[in-house]
Every structure is written in structure tokens, then in C-alpha cells.
C-alpha positions as CSV (number, residue, x, y, z in Angstrom):
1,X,98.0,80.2,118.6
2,X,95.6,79.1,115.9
3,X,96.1,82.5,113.8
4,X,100.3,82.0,114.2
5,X,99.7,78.2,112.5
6,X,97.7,79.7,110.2
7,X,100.1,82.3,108.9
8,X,102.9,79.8,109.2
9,X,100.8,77.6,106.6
10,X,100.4,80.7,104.9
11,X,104.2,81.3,104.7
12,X,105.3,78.0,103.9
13,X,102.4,77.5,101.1
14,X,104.2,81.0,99.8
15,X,107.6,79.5,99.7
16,X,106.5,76.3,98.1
17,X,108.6,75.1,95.1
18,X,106.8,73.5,92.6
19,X,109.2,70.7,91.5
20,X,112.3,69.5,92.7
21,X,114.3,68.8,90.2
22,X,117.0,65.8,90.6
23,X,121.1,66.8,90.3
24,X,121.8,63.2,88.8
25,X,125.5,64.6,88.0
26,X,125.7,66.1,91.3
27,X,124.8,62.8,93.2
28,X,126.8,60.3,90.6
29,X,129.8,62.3,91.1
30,X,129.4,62.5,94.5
31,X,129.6,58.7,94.5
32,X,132.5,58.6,92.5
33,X,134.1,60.7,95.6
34,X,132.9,58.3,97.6
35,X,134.7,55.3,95.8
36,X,138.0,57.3,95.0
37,X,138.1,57.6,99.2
38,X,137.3,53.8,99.8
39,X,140.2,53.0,97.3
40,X,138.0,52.1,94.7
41,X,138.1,52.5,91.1
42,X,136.3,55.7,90.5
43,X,137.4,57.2,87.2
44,X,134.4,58.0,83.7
45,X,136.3,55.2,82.0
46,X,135.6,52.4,84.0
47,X,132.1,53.8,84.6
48,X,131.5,53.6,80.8
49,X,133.5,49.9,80.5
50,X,130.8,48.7,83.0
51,X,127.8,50.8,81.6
52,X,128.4,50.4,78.3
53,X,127.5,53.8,77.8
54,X,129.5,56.7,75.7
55,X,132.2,58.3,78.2
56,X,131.7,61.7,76.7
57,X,127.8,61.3,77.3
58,X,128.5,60.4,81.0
59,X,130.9,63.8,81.1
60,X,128.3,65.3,79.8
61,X,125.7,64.4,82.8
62,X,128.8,64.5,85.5
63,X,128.2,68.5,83.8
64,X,124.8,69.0,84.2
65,X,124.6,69.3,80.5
66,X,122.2,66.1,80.0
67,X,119.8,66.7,83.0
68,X,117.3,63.8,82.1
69,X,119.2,60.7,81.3
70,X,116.9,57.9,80.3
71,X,115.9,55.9,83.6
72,X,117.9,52.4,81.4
73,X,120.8,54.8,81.4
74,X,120.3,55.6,85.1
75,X,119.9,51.8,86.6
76,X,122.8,50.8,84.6
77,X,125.3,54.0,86.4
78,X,123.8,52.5,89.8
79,X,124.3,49.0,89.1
80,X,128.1,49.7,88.3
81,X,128.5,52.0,91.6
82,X,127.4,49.2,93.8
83,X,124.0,51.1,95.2
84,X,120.2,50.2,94.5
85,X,118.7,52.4,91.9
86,X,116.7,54.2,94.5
87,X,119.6,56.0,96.7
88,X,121.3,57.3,93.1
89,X,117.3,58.7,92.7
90,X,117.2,59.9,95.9
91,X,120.9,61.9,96.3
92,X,120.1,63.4,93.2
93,X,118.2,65.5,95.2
94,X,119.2,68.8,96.5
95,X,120.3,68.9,100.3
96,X,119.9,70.9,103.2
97,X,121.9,71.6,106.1
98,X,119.8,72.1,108.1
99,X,119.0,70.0,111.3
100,X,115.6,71.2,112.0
101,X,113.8,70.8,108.4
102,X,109.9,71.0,107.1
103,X,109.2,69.1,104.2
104,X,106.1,70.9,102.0
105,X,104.2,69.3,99.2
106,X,106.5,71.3,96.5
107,X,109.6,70.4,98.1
108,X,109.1,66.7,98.2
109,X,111.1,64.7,94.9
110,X,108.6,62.9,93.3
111,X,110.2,60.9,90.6
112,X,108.5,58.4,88.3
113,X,109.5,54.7,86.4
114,X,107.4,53.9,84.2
115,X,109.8,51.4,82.2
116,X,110.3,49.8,85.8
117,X,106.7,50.0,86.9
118,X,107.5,52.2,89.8
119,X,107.7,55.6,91.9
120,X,108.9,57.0,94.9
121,X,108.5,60.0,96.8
122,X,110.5,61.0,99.3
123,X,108.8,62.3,102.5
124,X,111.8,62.7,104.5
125,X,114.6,65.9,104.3
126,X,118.1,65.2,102.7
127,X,120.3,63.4,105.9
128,X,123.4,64.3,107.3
129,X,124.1,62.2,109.7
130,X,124.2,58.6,110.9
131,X,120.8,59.2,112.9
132,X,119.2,60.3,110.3
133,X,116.7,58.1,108.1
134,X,114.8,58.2,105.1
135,X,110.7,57.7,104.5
136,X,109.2,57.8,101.6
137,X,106.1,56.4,99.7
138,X,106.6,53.8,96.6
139,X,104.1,52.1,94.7
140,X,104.4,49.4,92.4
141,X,102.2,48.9,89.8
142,X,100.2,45.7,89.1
143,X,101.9,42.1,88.8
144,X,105.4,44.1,88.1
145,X,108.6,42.7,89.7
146,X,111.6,44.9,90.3
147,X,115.6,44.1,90.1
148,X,117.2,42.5,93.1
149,X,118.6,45.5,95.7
150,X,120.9,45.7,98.2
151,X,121.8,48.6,100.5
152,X,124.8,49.0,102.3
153,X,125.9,46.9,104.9
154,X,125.1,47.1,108.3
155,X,121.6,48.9,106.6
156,X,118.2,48.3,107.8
157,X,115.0,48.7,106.3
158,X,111.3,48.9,106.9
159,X,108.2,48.2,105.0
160,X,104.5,49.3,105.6
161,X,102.5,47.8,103.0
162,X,99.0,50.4,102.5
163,X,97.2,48.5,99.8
164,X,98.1,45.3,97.8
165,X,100.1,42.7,98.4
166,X,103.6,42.2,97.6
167,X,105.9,39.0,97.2
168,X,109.7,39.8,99.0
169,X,112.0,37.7,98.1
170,X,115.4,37.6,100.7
171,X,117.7,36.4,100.9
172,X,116.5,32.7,99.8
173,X,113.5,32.7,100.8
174,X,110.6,33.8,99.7
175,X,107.6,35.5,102.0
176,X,104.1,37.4,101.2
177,X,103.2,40.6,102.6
178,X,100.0,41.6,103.3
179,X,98.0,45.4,103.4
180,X,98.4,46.5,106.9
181,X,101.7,44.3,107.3
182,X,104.5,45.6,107.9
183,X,108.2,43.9,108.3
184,X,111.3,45.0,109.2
185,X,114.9,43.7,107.8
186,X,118.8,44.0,107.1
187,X,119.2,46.0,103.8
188,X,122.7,44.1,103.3
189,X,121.1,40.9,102.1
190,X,119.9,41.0,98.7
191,X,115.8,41.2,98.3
192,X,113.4,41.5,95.6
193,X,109.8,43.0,95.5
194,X,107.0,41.7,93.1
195,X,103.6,43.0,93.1
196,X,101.4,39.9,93.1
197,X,98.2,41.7,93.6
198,X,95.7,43.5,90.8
199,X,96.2,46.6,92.0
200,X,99.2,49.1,93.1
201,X,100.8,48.1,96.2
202,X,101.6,51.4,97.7
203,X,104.4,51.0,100.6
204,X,105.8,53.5,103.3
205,X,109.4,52.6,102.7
206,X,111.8,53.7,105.8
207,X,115.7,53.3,105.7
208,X,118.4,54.1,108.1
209,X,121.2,54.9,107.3
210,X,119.1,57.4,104.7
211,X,119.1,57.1,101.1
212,X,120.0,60.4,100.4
């Protein structure tokens, strides 16, 4: 039994892909789907009224042709399609079909934000349905404070905190979370983190339904 996990480690170390690489087009016009079926305006035009960005620059990403828009760029597309900047991060990245799935090193997104004084990596495999969930690891760098989020309704969320201590405002109140803490609430409700601590607060973040 020991030799068979050793060759499967073996095989799956063979297989390994060194970077995922994120399909933002893929994943923003995906959304756009998503709003055209929900009756909501979904069309480039009103994306670049409430971005402010050039329409033919958005076609050009809906293409493929711009594959690294600038992380500003990126918030502002998820701000005007209703969804945390984290899910557009996370369905930009490929799927799989697959209802049995092991996640390697190589095929995990890792995705930095510098400008927003944060990463995530994803830990979990794509979902595809409504028992499905996402895990990943974040960290947020020292004494930063990211945008308000909220996920869609009816959402839940948990968060392990490893190391540091983080501020989560939700809601309208305000509560401190500890290293070793964990807590456990409705993604619908607006909520803020801060890093109030001198070093990175590194979180196991866990949502259902899943980001991707």
C-alpha cells in the first residue's frame, strides 16, 4: 500500500501545473450571463458607465486579449456586478467537472494584491453544486483594512484566524478576533476586515455557497 501512495505522489507531482492562470474574461462574462438571466442589466455599456473604464478595453478582456487587467481595474468590474472582489478572483479560475477532485500545489490559484494589502489562495476545487464550498488561505498584511464585502444572500462564512489579530466589522458592530479564534457568520450582511496586529494575519477563509 505504501509503494501505490508513493507512485500516486509520484504521478500527481508529474502532472503538476506550475501556475494557474486566472480567465478574468471568462469569469466576468460569465457574470454578465448570470445578470442577463436574473433580468438585470448586463450589457459592456453599463459595465463601463459604472466603471468608468473604456468599453472597448472591457471587450477587449471579455476577449481574452488583456489577460492582466490592473487589480483597480478589477475591484471596480466587481463592485459594479454586485459580488466581493474575491469570487470575481476566484471564478476566474479554470473549472473542473469533476465530482471527485485532488487539488496539488501547482494547481492551486495563488493570486496576489499588493495595492490592497492582500492574497488568497484557494485550497478548495472549482464547485458545481449547492453542497459544495470554498477554503482557502488569505493573509492580510500589517495594519491594512480592506473594502466592505458582501456575499450573496442566504451565504455563510467562516473564519480561522492562524496568526494575528484582525478587527471584523459587521454589520454595525464592531468585534476583535484573536489567533486560534475562529467565528462563523451570514455572508449577506456587509463586513469589513482590518488587520490591527504588526504582523500578517493569515486566515483559513471557508464559504458555502463556494466562491468559484
Amino acid at each position: 500500500m505504501y509503494n501505490e501512495f508513493k507512485e500516486d505522489l509520484k504521478n500527481q507531482a508529474d502532472k503538476r501545473i506550475r501556475h494557474k492562470i486566472p480567465l478574468w474574461g471568462k469569469a466576468i462574462k460569465g457574470l454578465l450571463a448570470e445578470r442577463k438571466e436574473n433580468g438585470e442589466e448586463s450589457s459592456v455599456t453599463y459595465l463601463a458607465e459604472k466603471t468608468g473604464i473604456n468599453d472597448k478595453h472591457i471587450f477587449n478582456i471579455l476577449a481574452g486579449r488583456v489577460r492582466d487587467p490592473s487589480s483597480e481595474k478589477l475591484v471596480k468590474i466587481a463592485d459594479a456586478l454586485g459580488i466581493p472582489f474575491p469570487e470575481l478572483t476566484s471564478r476566474a479560475m479554470n473549472e473542473s467537472p469533476d465530482f471527485f477532485f485532488v487539488s496539488s500545489f501547482g494547481q492551486r490559484g495563488i493570486i496576489q494584491y499588493p495595492q490592497h494589502g492582500f492574497s488568497i489562495q484557494s485550497l478548495s476545487p472549482p464547485g458545481t453544486g449547492s453542497r459544495d464550498f470554498f477554503m482557502g488561505i488569505m493573509i492580510i498584511s500589517p495594519f491594512r483594512e480592506l473594502k466592505k464585502w458582501k456575499f450573496s444572500p442566504h451565504s455563510m462564512i467562516c473564519i480561522f484566524l492562524e496568526a494575528g489579530t484582525l478587527e471584523i466589522t459587521y454589520g454595525n458592530k464592531t468585534r476583535k478576533l484573536h489567533a486560534n479564534e475562529s467565528v462563523y457568520f451570514d455572508g449577506g450582511i456587509s463586513h469589513k476586515l482590518r488587520n490591527i496586529d504588526s504582523i500578517d494575519a493569515r486566515c483559513i477563509l471557508v464559504t458555502r455557497p463556494p466562491l468559484h
